[in-house]
N, C-alpha and C positions, 0 to 999 in steps of 0.2 A: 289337105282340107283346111280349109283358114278359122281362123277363130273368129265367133260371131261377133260382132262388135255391142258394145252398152249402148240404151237407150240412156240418151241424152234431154233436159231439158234446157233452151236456153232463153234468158232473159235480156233484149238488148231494148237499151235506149241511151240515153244523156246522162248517166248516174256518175257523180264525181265524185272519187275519196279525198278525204283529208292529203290521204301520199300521194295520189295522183295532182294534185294543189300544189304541195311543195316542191315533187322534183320534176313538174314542169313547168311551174311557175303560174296557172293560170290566172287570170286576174277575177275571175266569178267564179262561185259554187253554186250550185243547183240542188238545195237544200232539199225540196219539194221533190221532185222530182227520184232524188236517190233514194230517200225514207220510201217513197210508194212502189219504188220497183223493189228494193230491200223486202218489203214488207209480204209482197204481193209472193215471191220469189220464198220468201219464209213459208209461206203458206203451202206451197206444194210440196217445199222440202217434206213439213208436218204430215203432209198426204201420202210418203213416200217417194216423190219423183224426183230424180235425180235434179236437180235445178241450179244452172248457174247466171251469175250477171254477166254479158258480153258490155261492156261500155268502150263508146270512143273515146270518153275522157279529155276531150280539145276544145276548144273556143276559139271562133273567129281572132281573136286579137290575142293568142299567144304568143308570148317573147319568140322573136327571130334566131335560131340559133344554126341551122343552116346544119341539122342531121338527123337524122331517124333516132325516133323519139323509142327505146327499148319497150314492150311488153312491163306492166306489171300485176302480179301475182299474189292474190293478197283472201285473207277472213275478216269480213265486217258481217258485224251481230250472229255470228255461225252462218254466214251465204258466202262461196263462194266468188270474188269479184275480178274478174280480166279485164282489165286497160289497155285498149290494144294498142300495139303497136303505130306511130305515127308519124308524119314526116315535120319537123321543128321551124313549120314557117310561118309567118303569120298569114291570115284567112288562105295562102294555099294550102295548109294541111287539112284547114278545118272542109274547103272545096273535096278535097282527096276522099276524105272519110268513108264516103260508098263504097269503094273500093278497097280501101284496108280493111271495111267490117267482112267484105264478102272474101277476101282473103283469109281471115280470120275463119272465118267459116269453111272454107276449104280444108285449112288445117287441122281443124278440129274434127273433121269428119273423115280426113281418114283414121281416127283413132274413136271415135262415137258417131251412132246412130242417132241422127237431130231428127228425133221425135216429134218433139213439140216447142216452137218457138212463141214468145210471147212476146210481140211489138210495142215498145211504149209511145204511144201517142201517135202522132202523125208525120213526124219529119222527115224526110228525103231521104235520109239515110238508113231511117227504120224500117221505111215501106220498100226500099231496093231489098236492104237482107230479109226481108220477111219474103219477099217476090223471088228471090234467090233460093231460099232453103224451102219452099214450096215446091218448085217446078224442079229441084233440081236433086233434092232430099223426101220428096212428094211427105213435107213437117206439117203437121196440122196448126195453122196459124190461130193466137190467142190476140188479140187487140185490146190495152187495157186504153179506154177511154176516157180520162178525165175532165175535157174542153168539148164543147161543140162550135164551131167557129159557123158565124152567122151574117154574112156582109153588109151594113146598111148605108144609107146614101150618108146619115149623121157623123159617120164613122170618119168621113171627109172635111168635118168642121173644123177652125179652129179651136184649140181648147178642149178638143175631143179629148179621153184616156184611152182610146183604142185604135191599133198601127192598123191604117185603112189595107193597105197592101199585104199585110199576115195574115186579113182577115178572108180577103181571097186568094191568094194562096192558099192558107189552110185547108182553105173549102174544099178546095180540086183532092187537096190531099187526104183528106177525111174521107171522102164520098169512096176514090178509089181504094183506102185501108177498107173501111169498113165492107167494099165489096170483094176483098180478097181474102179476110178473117174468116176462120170457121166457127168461131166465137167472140163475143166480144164482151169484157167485161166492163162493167159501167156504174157509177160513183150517185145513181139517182134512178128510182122509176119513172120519172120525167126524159128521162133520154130516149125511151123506148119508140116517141115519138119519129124519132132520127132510125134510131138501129131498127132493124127487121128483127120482129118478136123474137123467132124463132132461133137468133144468134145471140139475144140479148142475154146475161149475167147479170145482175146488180149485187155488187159488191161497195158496202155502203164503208164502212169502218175495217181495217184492217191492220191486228197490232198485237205483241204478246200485252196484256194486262197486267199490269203491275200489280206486286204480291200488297202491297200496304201504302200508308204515305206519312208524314210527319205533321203529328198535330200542328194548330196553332198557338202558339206562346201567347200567353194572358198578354204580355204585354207590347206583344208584336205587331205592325200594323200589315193586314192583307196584302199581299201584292197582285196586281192585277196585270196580263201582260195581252197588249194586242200588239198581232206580230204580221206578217206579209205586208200587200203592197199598200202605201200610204198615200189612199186616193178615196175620193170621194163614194165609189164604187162597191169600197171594201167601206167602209163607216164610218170614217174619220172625223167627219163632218158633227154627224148623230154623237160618236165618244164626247166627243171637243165642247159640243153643245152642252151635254149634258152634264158635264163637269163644271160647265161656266154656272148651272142652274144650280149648283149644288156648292157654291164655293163660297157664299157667306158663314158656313165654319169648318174647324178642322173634320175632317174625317179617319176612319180608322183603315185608310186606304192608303197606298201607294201605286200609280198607275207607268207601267213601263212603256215605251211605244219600239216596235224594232222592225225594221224593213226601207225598202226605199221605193217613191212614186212625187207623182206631180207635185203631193200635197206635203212632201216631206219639212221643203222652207216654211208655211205656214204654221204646220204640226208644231213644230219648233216655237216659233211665236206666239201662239195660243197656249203653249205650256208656260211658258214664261212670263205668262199676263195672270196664271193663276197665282192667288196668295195666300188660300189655307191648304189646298189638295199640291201634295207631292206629285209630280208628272214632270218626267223625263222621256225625251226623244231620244235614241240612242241609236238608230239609223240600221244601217245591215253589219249583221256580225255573225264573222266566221263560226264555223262548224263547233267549236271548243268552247267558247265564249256563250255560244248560244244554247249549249248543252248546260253549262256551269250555270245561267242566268234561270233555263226552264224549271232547274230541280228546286227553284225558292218560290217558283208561281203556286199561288194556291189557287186562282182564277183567270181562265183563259177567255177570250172575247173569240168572237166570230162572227161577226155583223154583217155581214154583204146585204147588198142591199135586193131583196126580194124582185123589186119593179124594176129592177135598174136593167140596163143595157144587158148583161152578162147573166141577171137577174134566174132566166128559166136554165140555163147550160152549162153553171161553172157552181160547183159544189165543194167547198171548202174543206179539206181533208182535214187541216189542222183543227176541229170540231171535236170528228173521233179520235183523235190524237190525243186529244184533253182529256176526253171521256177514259180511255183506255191509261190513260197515265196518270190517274187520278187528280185531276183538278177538277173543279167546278165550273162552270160551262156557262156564260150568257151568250145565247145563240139566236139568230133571227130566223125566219121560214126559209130560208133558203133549200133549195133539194128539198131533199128526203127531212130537215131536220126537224117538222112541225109534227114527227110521227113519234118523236122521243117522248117519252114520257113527262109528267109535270116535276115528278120525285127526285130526276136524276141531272135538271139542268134548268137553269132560269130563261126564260121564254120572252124576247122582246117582241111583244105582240101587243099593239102594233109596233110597227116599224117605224120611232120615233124618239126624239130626244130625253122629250117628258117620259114617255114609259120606260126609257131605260136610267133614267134620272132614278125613276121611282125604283127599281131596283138596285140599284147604286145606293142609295138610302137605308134599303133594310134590310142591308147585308149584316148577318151578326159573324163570329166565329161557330157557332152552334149549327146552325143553318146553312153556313158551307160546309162543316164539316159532315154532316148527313148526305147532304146532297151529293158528295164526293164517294161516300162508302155506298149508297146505291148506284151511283156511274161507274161504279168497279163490278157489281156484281151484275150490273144489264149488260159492261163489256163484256163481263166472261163469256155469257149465253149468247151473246149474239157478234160481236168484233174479233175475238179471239182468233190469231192464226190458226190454230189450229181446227175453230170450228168453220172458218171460212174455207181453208182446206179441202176440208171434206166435200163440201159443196159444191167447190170447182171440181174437184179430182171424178164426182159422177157422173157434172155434165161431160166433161173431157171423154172417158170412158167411153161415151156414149157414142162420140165424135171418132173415135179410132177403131 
């Protein structure tokens, strides 16, 4: 009589560790990406369910070193994380990938029951192993949604911010995930448009909450950090403005800029043209640097731009990420965030340089610091891993 096997959950997508960086050299991390599968993947642990990260761990343009890249085995934030196994070539490992994850999956099943598998996003290699451990594991597929990829003829200009060809692409890949999921969880009630009600999840903030945070020093000046990609799309434009409107005297700010985009050379020059406001560009910084750098923000930006191209379908996770780690939050309408309260974040409405000039103005320490102690207790009630958890673990339930 065999012994029955453990119900398994697995989480795969593009999640990069710090070690999987170093000893294979990769030349990009996937900052975004790893924190929301981490997070997402916490969240069921909190539910009970056994849940691990599957990652491929590669990039197109990994160092050539001409031999299979070992498995690694590792605990980030208590989840979990597999690096699978891969071949050390450049773009033919990262082509391979399909094929190593559904390997991977083989192996793992004959020692666990793949339960439930939760596909990150869209990519080719996520919707194979998800198509795989379906039909072959009959796994109840989870689709975590972040992007909705939407093709338009604009998308073909020059000067555009968005890759015309990933846009259709994507499309093809979207429509069939989302028609193989048995749920799908989704970063906005505005996506519901796209998903069939009946699969849809909204999962807006997803994060342990931080116990406290460190006051401001009387004689410290704020820092403010806007971080992703440095394009017009995301605010940069509206930041940049609005600093120039406010730069006839010193202020009690320091503004950090961190990411890379179109606008990164200008960013650069427009910082450098101010003369009372501190701003600095500091471009994309690894995983370490940019941990060391978050723990002195006292205010995080979030500006996308509501009307813009991306406007209705890309919902900036690094929002609740502020909200839940206690900083204070200047956010625009984007998604879901016009629903947050007035108490727990500063609201750029409208969507302008002047209005967010004008809060940039009357920022005191007093009034970030409140605004930060009710972002901590709206995260508990509603972001919280563990209260998301629960919320997934019944739809789920319901689904097996």
């Amino acid at each position: 009589m065999g012994v029955k096997k453990r119900d398994i959950c697995i989480s795969y997508g593009a999640a990069i560790t710090d070690r999987a960086i170093r000893e294979r050299g990769l030349p990009l991390a996937n900052p975004a990406t790893t924190k929301r599968m981490l997070r997402i993947a916490s969240a069921f642990r909190c539910a009970g369910e056994k849940c691990i990260i599957l990652s491929a761990a590669i990039t197109p343009r990994i160092p050539t070193c001409m031999k299979r890249l070992r498995q690694i085995a590792q605990h980030v934030s208590g989840v979990p994380v597999l690096s699978i196994s891969q071949f050390g070539v450049r773009f033919v490992g990262y082509m391979l990938t399909p094929f190593t994850a559904i390997a991977s999956a083989i192996k793992l099943a004959r020692r666990r029951r793949i339960k439930t598998v939760i596909q990150y996003c869209y990519f080719p290699d996520a919707f194979l192993f998800s198509l795989w451990c379906k039909i072959a594991y009959r796994s109840v597929v989870i689709l975590d949604l972040e992007d909705i990829c939407r093709p338009r003829l604009s998308d073909w200009r020059r000067g555009s911010e968005t890759r015309p060809v990933l846009q259709l692409w994507g499309t093809v890949l979207m429509r069939f995930s989302i028609w193989l999921a048995d749920m799908v969880i989704v970063p906005s009630k505005k996506f519901a448009k796209v998903v069939p009600p009946q699969k849809c999840c909204v999962v807006t903030g997803c994060q342990p909450v931080v116990v406290d945070f460190a006051e401001i020093a009387q004689n410290d000046k704020m820092t403010l950090l806007f971080s992703g990609g440095i394009t017009d799309e995301n605010g940069i434009k509206v930041l940049m403005d609005a600093l120039r409107m406010l730069d006839d005297a010193p202020r009690g700010f320091v503004v950090k800029i961190c990411g890379a985009g179109v606008k990164r050379e200008w960013a650069e020059q427009q910082a450098k043209s101010l003369r009372n406001i501190d701003a600095e560009v500091l471009g994309f910084l690894d995983n370490k640097t940019f941990e060391a750098l978050y723990s002195t923000v006292d205010i995080c930006f979030a500006l996308q731009n509501p009307d813009g191209r991306h406007g209705f379908f890309k919902t900036p996770s690094k929002g609740y990420e502020a909200l839940c780690s206690g900083k204070a939050l200047i956010v625009s309408d984007i998604g879901d965030f016009h629903e947050l309260p007035d108490d727990i974040c500063f609201h750029a409405r409208p969507y302008t340089a002047e209005r967010l000039a004008e809060i940039l103005s009357g920022l005191t320490r007093e009034g970030v610091s409140q605004k930060r102690r009710k972002a901590m207790e709206y995260s508990r009630a509603h972001f919280d891993v563990g209260v998301v958890g629960e919320m997934i673990k019944s739809r789920l339930d319901a689904l097996r």
